[in-house]
N, C-alpha and C positions, 0 to 999 in steps of 0.2 A: 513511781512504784518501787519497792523495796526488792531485792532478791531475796528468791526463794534459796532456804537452806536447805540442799541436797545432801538424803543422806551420799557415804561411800559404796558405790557399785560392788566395790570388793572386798565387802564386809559383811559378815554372817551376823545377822542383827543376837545382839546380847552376849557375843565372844570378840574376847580383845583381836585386833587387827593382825596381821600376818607381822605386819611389824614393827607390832610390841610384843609377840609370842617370844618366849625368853628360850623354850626347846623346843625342839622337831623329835617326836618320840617314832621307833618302827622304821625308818626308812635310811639306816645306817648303808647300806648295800649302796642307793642312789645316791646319798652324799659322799661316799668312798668312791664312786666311779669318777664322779665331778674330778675332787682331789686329784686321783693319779692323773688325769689327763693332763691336767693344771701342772702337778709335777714333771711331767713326762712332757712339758711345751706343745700339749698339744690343745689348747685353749681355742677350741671353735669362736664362731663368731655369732653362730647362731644356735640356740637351746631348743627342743621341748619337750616342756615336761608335763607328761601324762598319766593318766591311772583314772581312778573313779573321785569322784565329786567329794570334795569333803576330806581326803587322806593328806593332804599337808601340803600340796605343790605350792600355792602361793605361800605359802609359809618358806619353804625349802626354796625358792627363787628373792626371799629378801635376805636372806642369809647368803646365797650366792652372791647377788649384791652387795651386801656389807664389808664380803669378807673381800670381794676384788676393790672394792673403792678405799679400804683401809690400808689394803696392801698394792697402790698403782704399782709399782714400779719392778713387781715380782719378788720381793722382799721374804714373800712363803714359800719360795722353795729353798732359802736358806736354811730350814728348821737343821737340815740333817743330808749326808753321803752316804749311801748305801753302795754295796760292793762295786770295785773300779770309780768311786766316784760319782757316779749316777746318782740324780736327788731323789729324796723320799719322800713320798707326799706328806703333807699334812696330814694331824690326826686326825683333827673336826677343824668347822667351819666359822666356828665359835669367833664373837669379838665381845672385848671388854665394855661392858656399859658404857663408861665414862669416855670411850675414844671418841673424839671428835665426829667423825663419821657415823655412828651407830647415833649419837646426843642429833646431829642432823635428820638423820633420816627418821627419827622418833617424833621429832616435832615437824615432818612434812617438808624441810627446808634444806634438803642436800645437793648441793649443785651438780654433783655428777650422774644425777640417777633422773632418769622420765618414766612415768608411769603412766601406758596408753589403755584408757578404760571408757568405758560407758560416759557418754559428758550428757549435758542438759539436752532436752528436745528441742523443738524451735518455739516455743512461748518460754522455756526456762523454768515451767514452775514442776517438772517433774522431769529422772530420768530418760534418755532416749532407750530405744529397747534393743539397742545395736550401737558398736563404735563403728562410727560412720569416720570420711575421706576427710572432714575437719579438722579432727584429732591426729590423724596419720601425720597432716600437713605440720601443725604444733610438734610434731616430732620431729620432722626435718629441721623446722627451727631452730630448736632444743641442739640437732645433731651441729647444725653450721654455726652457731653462735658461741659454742664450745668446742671445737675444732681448736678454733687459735689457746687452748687453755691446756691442751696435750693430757697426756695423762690418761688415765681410763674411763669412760662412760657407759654407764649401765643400763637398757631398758627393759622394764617387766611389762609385758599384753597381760594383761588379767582382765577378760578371757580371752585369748584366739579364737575362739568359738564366738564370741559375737560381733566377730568383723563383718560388718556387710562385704557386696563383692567388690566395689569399689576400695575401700580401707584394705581390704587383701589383697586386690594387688598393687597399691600404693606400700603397703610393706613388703612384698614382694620383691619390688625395686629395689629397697635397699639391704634386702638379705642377697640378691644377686651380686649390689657394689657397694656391699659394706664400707664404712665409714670407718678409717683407722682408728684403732684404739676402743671400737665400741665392741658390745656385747649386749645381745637379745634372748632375753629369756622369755619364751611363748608359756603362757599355762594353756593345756587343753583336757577338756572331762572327755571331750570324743573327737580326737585326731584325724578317725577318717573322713570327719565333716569337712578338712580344711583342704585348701588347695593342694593339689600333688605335690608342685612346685615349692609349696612351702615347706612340705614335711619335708623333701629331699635336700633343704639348703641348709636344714638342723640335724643337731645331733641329738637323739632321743635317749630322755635320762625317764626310765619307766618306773614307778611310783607304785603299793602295792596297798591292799588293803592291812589295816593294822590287827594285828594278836589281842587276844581279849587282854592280857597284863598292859600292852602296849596303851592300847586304849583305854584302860580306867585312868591309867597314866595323863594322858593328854588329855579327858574331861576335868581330872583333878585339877592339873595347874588352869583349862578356863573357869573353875569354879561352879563346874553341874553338878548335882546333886540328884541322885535316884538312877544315877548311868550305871549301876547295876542290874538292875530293870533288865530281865530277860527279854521283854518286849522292845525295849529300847537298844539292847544288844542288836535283836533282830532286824529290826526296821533301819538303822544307823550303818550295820552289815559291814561294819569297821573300818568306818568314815568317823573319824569327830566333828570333822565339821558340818555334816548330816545329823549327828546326835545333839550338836547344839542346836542347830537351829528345830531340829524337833523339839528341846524340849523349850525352846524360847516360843513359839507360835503356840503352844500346848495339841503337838502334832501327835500326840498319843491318845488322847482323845477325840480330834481329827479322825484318826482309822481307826477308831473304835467304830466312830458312827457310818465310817466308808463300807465297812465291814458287814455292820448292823441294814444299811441299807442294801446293799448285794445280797445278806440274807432270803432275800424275798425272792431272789431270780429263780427262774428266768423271767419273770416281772417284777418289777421294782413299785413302790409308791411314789407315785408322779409327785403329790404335794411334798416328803419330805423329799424326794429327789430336787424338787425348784428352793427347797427354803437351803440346804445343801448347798446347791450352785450360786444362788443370792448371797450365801455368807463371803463367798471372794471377791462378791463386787461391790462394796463399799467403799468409798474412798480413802486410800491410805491403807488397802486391803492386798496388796501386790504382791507382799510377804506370804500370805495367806492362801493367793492365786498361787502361787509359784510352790508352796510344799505340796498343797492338791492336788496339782498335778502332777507333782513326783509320786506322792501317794497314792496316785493310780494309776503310775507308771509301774512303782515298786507291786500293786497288788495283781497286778498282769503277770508280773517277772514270777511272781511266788506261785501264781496259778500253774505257771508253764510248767519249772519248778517242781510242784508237787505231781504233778501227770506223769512227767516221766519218773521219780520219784516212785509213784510205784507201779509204775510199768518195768522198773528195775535197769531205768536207763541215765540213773542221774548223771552219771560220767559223758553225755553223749553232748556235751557244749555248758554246760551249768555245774555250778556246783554241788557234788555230790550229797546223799544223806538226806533223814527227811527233814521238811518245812522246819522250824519251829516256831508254834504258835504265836503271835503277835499283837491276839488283840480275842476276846471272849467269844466262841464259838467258830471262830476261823480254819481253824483243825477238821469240824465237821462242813464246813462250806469248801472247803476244797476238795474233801474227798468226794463231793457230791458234784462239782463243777466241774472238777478236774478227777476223771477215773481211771485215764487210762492213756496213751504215748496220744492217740489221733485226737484227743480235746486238750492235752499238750499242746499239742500243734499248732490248733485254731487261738490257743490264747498266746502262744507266741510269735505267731502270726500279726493279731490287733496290740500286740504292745508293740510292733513297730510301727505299725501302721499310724497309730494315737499318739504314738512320740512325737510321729515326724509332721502329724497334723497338731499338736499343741506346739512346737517350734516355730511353724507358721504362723499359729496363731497368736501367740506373743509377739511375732516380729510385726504382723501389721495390723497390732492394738485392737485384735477382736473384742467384743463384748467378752469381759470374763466371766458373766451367767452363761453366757450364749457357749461358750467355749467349753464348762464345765458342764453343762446341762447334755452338748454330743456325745461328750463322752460318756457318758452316763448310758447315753441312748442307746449307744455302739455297742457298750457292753452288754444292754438287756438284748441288742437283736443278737450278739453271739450265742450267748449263753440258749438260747430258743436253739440253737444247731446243733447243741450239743444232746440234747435230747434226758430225758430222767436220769 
């Protein structure tokens, strides 16, 4: 039997890879802290890097990597003395195309760099839905096989977030007795999922959403088209990597019909409710599972969002200002769903509750009808408490 060809875990299907992205637009503040530390000798051993889904971290941790494997030896604090001789950081993180190390690590083939991610299930014909203790182990590998070659080794987690608890504290060990010369770069969308331990043996480089300039910028160089789209502004919420892969799954039509179907609350139609849910589980549909249930994670977040919004309380943990509509009649479904601080409440209440139960349910390979069909449910028995 042949192997299956898996796609990459850490790949937004239809935007080029973290890295082959040629810039990091918006998060000049987090690559300038990197640097001074870097200049100033004080190069942790352990990284992470956090913020929301989609805003550049994997991006901005292969550039970390590039720029430490092209310069082992500390070669980048030469650039420059600033007053009494004290170095000056670097300006950016930048490496030339053509260096040997960048030509490496573009064709998957650099010997100083591991990348601990998502690997095969146990049949091999589809990803596991977690880095599991397998993986961790290949990183020890990686670290003692390269020991005797000196110089600096690089590891990016992309994600921390889908360590089982085993692979967490299997990394754990070795961010306690780091391994000379190496450097771990954690990516995490939700930091306080991970171990305590882990977070306190890293140095947090925090990561921001990006400025509308910023991000037509970073759609333009992955080649989207329509990311002007007020709707697409909205739902993406100045993530590009959110805004790709919305408009690669055609995720704006997706919450139209999510939208169109809440319509009807506080009862929903059952039949389009199951043909809805049916759409994520077709084979090869994961992609599809998995923005679904963002997008009705994100239509939870906007409900909460608009309640207190004009209960006159946007400042009170959300971001301020009202909604902006995001998809044809949504403007009037929220003011109707969402009136007032106390149905606020109740809907941000069940967007954590539906997070932390769709997290579960990808990790142990629910039915994705069955999966998307609860939540569906969850939302018509809330919306019934919220009353006309």
């Amino acid at each position: 039997m042949s192997e299956v060809e898996l796609p990459e875990p850490d790949r937004v299907p239809g935007a080029p890879h973290p890295r082959e992205t040629a810039q990091l637009f918006g998060q000049h503040a987090a690559e300038a802290a990197f640097l001074e530390a870097l200049a100033a000798g004080r190069l942790h051993h352990g990284w992470l890097l956090t913020g929301p889904r989609g805003v550049g971290k994997a991006t901005l941790a292969w550039r970390i990597a590039r720029y430490l494997l092209a310069n082992p030896s500390g070669d980048e604090i030469g650039a420059g003395a600033g007053l009494f001789g004290a170095p000056e950081p670097p300006g950016t993180l930048d490496v030339r195309a053509d260096h040997p190390v960048a030509r490496h690590m573009h064709a998957g083939a650099e010997p100083g760099l591991f990348v601990l991610r998502r690997g095969p299930n146990d049949k091999g014909d589809r990803l596991s839905a977690d880095i599991r203790v397998d993986e961790v182990r290949k990183l020890k590998n990686f670290l003692h096989l390269s020991a005797a070659d000196g110089g600096r080794r690089v590891v990016i987690v992309d994600a921390a977030d889908d360590l089982n608890t085993a692979a967490a504290n299997a990394l754990l060990k070795l961010l306690e007795e780091p391994p000379a010369g190496a450097v771990l770069l954690l990516v995490s969308h939700q930091p306080s999922g991970l171990l305590p331990t882990i977070r306190s043996r890293c140095r947090e480089l925090r990561l921001t959403v990006l400025a509308p300039a910023d991000l037509a910028r970073a759609l333009a160089q992955a080649g989207i088209e329509g990311a002007e789209e007020p709707a697409m502004a909205a739902l993406s919420a100045g993530a590009p990597g959110e805004a790709i892969r919305i408009a690669e799954l055609d995720g704006l039509a997706l919450y139209r019909d999510i939208v169109a179907l809440f319509s009807g609350l506080p009862q929903v139609d059952r039949p389009r409710a199951l043909a809805l849910a049916d759409s994520a589980a077709a084979r090869g549909a994961e992609g599809r599972l998995d923005l679904m249930l963002t997008l009705f994670d994100l239509f939870l977040a906007r409900l909460a969002r608009a309640g207190l919004a004009r209960a006159g309380l946007a400042g009170a943990g959300v971001a301020g200002g009202p909604v902006p509509e995001a998809a044809p009649g949504e403007a009037v479904l929220m003011a109707r769903l969402s009136p007032d601080a106390r149905a606020a409440r109740t809907w941000a209440a069940l967007h954590q509750t539906l997070g932390a139960r769709a997290r579960h349910g990808r990790a142990v390979n629910l039915d994705p009808a069955a999966l998307s069909f609860d939540m569906i449910l969850r939302i018509e028995e809330a919306a019934r408490t919220i009353g006309p």
